[in-house]
N, C-alpha and C positions, 0 to 999 in steps of 0.2 A: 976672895970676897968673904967676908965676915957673914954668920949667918944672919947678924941684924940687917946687913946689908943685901942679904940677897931675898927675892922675894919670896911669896909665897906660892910652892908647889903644892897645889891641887891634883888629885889623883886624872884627874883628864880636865880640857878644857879648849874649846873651839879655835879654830885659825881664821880670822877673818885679814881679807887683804883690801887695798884699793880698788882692785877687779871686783869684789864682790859689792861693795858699796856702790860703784858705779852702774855693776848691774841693776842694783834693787834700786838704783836712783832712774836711770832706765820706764821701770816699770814703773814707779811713783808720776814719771811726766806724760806717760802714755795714756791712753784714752780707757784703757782697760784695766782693773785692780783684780779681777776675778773672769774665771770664765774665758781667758782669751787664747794666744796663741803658744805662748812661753809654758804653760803647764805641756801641753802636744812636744813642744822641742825636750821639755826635761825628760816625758816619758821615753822619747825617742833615743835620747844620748842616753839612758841608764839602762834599757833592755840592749843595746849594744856594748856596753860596757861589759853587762853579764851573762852577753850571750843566748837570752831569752826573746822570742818570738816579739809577746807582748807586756808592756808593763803601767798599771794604773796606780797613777800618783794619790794621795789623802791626806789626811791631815795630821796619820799621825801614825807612828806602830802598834800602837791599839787597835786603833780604827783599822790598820791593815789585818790584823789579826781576824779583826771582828768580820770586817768583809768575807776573810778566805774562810772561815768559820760556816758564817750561812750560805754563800758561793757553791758548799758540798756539800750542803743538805744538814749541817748538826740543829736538833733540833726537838724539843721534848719527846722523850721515849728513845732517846741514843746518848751516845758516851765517845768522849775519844779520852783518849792516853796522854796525859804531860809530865813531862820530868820535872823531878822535884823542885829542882834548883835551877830556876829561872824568874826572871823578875813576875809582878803577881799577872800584869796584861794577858801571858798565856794561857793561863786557867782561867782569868773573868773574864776571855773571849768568849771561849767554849759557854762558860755560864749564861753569857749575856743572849745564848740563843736559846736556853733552856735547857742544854743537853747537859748532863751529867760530867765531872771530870775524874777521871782510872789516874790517880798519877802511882809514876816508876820511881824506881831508884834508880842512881846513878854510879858511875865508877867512881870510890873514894878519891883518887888520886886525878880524876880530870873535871869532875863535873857532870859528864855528859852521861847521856840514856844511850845504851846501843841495845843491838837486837836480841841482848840475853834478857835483860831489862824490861825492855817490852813483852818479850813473854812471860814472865813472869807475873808482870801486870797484867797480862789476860787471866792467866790462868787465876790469880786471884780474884781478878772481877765477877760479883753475882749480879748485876742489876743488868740495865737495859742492855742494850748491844751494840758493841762499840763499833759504830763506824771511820774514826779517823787517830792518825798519830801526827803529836807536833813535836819532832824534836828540834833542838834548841841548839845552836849553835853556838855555846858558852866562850865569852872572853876572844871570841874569834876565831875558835877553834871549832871545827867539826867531827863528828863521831865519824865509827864505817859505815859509810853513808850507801857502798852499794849491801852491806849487811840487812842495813836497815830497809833498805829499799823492797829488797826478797824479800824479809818478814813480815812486811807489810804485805806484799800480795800474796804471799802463803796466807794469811789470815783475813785475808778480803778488804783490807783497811785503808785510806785514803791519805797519801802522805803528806802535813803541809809542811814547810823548813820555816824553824822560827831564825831568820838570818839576821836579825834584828842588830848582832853583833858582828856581823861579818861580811860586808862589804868589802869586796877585794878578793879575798879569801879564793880557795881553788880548792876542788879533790883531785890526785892524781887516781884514773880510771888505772884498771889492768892492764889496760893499754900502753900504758904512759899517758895519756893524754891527761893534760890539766883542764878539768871541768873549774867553770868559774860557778861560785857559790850565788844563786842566785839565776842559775841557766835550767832550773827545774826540770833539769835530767833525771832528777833521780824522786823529786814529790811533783804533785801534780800543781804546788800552789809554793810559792816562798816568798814572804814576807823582808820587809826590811822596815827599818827606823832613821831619820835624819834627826833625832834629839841632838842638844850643842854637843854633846862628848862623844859625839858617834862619829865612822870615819868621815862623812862628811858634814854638814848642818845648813837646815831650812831654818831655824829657831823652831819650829814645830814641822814633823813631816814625816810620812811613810809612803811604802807603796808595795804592791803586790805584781811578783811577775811568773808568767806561765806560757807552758807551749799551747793551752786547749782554745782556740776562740770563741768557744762558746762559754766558757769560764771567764774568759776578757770583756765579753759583755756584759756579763753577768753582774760582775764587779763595780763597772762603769755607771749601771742601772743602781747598783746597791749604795755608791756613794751619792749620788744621786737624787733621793727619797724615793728608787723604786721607778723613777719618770722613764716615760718611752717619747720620742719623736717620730719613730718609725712608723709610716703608714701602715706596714706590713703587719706590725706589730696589732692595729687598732680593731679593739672587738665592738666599740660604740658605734654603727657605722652612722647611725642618724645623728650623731654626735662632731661624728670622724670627720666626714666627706659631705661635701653642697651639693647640688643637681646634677651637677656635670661629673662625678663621680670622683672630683680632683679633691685633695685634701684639703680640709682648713686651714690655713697659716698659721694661727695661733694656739692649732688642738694639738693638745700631751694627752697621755694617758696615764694612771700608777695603777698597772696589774697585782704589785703588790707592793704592802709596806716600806720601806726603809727607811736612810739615815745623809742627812748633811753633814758627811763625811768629802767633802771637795777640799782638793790642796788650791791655796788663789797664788797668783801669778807673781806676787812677792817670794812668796816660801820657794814656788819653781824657779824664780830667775837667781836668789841664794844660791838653791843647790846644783843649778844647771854652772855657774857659773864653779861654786866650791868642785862640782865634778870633774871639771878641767882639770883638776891641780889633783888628784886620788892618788896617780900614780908616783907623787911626789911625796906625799901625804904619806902612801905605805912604804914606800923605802925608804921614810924616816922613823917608823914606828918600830920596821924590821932591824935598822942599826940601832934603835934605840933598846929592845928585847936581845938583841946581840951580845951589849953590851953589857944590859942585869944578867944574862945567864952566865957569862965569864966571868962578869964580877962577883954574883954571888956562891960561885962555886967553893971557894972557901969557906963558908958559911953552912953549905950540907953536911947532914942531913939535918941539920936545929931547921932551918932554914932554907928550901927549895923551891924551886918555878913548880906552880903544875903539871901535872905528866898531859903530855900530846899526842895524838895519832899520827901516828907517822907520818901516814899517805895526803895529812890535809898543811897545806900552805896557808896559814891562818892569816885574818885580816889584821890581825893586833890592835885588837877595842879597847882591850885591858891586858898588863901584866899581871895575874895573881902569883901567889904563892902561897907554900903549908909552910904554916911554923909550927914547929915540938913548945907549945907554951909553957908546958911543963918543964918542957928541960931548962926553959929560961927561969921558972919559977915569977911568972907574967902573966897574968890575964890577955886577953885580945884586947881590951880596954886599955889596961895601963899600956899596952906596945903602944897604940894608937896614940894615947895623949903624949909619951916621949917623943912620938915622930912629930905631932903635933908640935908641941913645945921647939923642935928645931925646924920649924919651918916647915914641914914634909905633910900632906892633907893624904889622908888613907880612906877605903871604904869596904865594905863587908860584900861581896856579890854571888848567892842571896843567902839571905834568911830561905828554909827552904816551905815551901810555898806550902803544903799541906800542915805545917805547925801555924800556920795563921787562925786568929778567932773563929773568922767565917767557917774557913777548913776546918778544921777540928770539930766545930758542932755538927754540920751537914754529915762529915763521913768517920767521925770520930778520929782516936790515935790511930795512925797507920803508923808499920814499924817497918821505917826504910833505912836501915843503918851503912849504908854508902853515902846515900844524901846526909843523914848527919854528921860523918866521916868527915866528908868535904867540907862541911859547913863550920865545924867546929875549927879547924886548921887552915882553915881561906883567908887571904887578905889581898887587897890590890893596892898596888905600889902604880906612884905616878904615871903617864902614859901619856902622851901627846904630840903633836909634830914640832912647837916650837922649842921642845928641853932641847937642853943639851947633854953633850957625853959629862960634864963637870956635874949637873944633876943628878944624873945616874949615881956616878962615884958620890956625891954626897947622900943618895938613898942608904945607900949600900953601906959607907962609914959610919951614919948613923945604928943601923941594924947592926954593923958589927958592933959599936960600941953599947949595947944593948946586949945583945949577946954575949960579952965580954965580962960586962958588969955581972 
C-alpha cells in the first residue's frame, strides 16, 4: 500500500465495535440516562477485573484524581508529592483542594518517580507538610511500587496511584504474585482514566478504586455534591425524621460541600461493554510493542524504547521512545513534521508539569534535570489495538529513513 493510500496513523485511537453501540443504544431506550443500574454493573466488572474491593465510577480522570485528593484530607496547610512528568490533572488535583504541590524528578530514562525521588522531594520541601504521594504510572509502565510503597510509610505519607495509563498493567510482588495495577495493594487510593486513547473508552470517564470502605464512601458522597441518604448519617433530626421517628422519604443531607462528578449510564454501559474485550485489547498492544522493540533495535542507540521496570507487566497506553536529535541533526519538531508528512501522527507525553506558567510563578524554577532529561528525548510512536504488524514496520522504516538521511 502506497502511503497516499494508507491512512492516517494517529499516535493512539479508540476501538469501538458493534457490541458497543448496541450497548449504549441499550441504555438510550431504557427508562434510565443517569443514575441507574449499569453505572453498579461497570463499577462491579472493573474492581474485579483489578482485583480491588471497591471501585466508584466519575466522569472523568480528573475528577477521579480530584476525588482521591480530598477523600485523604489534602487541603490548605498540606502538600503532596507529583512527579514532574505527568499530564497537568495531577498537579491541578492536589491544587484544586488548596493544598500545595512538592513535585519530584524522575528517572531520565523511564519517566517515572521512584522512591529516591521522593525523598528528595521531601528533603527539599520547606512549606506546609506533606501529606500524600501521587505517583504516576507513565505510558503504562509502573515504578517499584513496593519501594515506593515503604517510603511512603517511613514518611507518614498517603499513597494514591496515578493509573490513569494503566489499565491491565500488573506488578510482580516478591512473591511472584502478579498484583493487577489498580488492586491498591500497594496506595491506599488509585485512580484510573477511560479518555478515547486509553486502554479502554467511555468517551469521557474515570474511577477510583480501594481496599478502605470507608474511603468508598467517601468518594461516592464526594461525586455526589457531598449528599447523604443515610438516616444514620442525618444530624437535622426535626428536619430528618416525622413523629413516628421514621425518616422522611424525600430528606438528604450535604454535611459537606462537593462536586457533580457522577459517570451516567451511557459513559458505563461504553465502558462495561469496551471492558469485555481488555483482554484482547492488551495482547494486541503487547505484540504490537513486541514488534517496535525488535524492529527498532537496529536503530539504537539514536533511537530507543524507554527504559522499563522489570518487575511491572505494563498496560501499553503509549509506545515512547528517546531519540539522540542531535545525532540526527533534527529538532523534535522537524522529526515530528517528516513522520507527519508520511502519514505517521506523533505526540510529546509530557511537557513536564512544573515548567508550566502557572508552576513557575507559584513555586518558581525547580531544577529537576531527570525530568528534563526525559522530556527533551520523549516521543510517542503510534499505539492502538486496531494497527497492524505492516504499521509498525512503516513507523519504523520511516525513522530509519530519517535517521539515515
Amino acid at each position: 500500500m502506497s502511503q497516499a493510500d494508507r491512512p492516517f496513523l494517529p499516535y493512539g485511537r479508540h476501538s469501538i465495535d458493534e457490541e458497543d453501540v448496541a450497548a449504549v443504544a441499550q441504555v438510550l431506550r431504557s427508562g434510565s440516562l443517569t443514575g441507574g443500574p449499569v453505572v453498579g454493573q461497570f463499577e462491579a466488572a472493573l474492581a474485579e477485573t483489578v482485583g480491588a474491593p471497591h471501585a466508584v465510577a466519575c466522569a472523568n480522570g480528573t475528577a477521579a484524581l480530584h476525588m482521591a485528593a480530598l477523600a485523604i484530607g489534602l487541603g490548605p496547610g498540606t502538600a503532596a508529592v507529583v512527579p514532574a512528568v505527568t499530564f497537568l490533572a495531577t498537579a491541578n488535583a492536589v491544587r484544586y483542594t488548596g493544598a500545595e504541590v512538592v513535585f519530584a524528578d524522575v528517572d531520565p530514562d523511564s519517566g517515572l518517580m521512584e522512591a529516591e525521588h521522593l525523598r528528595a522531594a521531601l528533603a527539599r520541601h520547606a512549606g506546609p507538610p506533606v501529606k500524600a504521594a501521587f505517583p504516576v504510572h507513565l505510558n503504562g509502565h509502573c515504578a517499584e511500587l513496593e519501594a515506593l510503597s515503604a517510603e511512603a510509610e517511613r514518611q507518614g505519607l498517603t499513597l494514591v496511584e496515578d493509573a490513569c495509563h494503566a489499565l491491565g498493567g500488573s506488578w510482580v510482588a516478591e512473591d511472584g504474585e502478579a498484583v493487577p495495577l489498580g488492586s491498591a495493594r500497594y496506595g491506599a487510593l488509585c485512580t484510573f482514566s477511560f479518555h478515547p486513547v486509553k486502554a479502554i473508552a467511555m468517551g469521557e470517564g474515570g474511577t477510583v478504586t480501594t481496599r478502605d470502605p470507608q474511603l468508598a464512601e467517601r468518594l461516592r458522597r464526594l461525586r455526589n455534591h457531598g449528599m447523604t441518604r443515610d438516616p444514620a448519617d442525618f444530624t437535622e433530626h426535626d428536619q430528618a425524621f416525622d413523629a413516628t421517628g421514621a425518616a422522611n422519604p424525600w430528606y438528604y443531607e450535604m454535611p459537606e460541600i462537593a462536586y457533580n462528578y457522577r459517570a451516567s449510564e451511557i459513559n458505563c454501559a461504553l465502558g462495561l461493554s469496551q471492558l469485555s474485550r481488555l483482554p484482547r485489547f492488551l495482547d494486541r498492544r503487547r505484540a504490537l510493542a513486541k514488534a517496535y522493540d525488535e524492529a527498532l533495535a537496529a536503530l539504537s542507540p539514536v533511537i530507543r524504547p524507554v527504559a522499563r521496570t522489570p518487575r511491572c507487566r505494563s498496560g501499553w497506553h503509549l509506545y515512547a521512545v528517546r531519540i539522540d536529535y542531535g545525532a540526527l541533526d533534527l529538532s523534535r519538531a522537524e522529526v515530528m513534521q517528516r513522520l507527519k508528512a508520511a502519514g505517521i501522527g506523533t505526540q510529546v507525553h509530557y511537557l513536564p508539569v512544573n515548567r508550566q506558567p502557572y508552576y513557575r510563578a507559584r513555586y518558581g524554577r525547580v531544577g529537576l534535570p531527570g525530568a528534563d532529561a526525559y522530556y527533551e528525548a520523549c516521543l510517542s510512536l503510534p499505539l492502538f489495538p486496531e494497527m497492524e504488524q505492516a504499521d509498525v514496520e512503516c513507523v519504523v522504516a520511516e525513522l530509519k529513513t530519517i535517521a539515515e538521511a
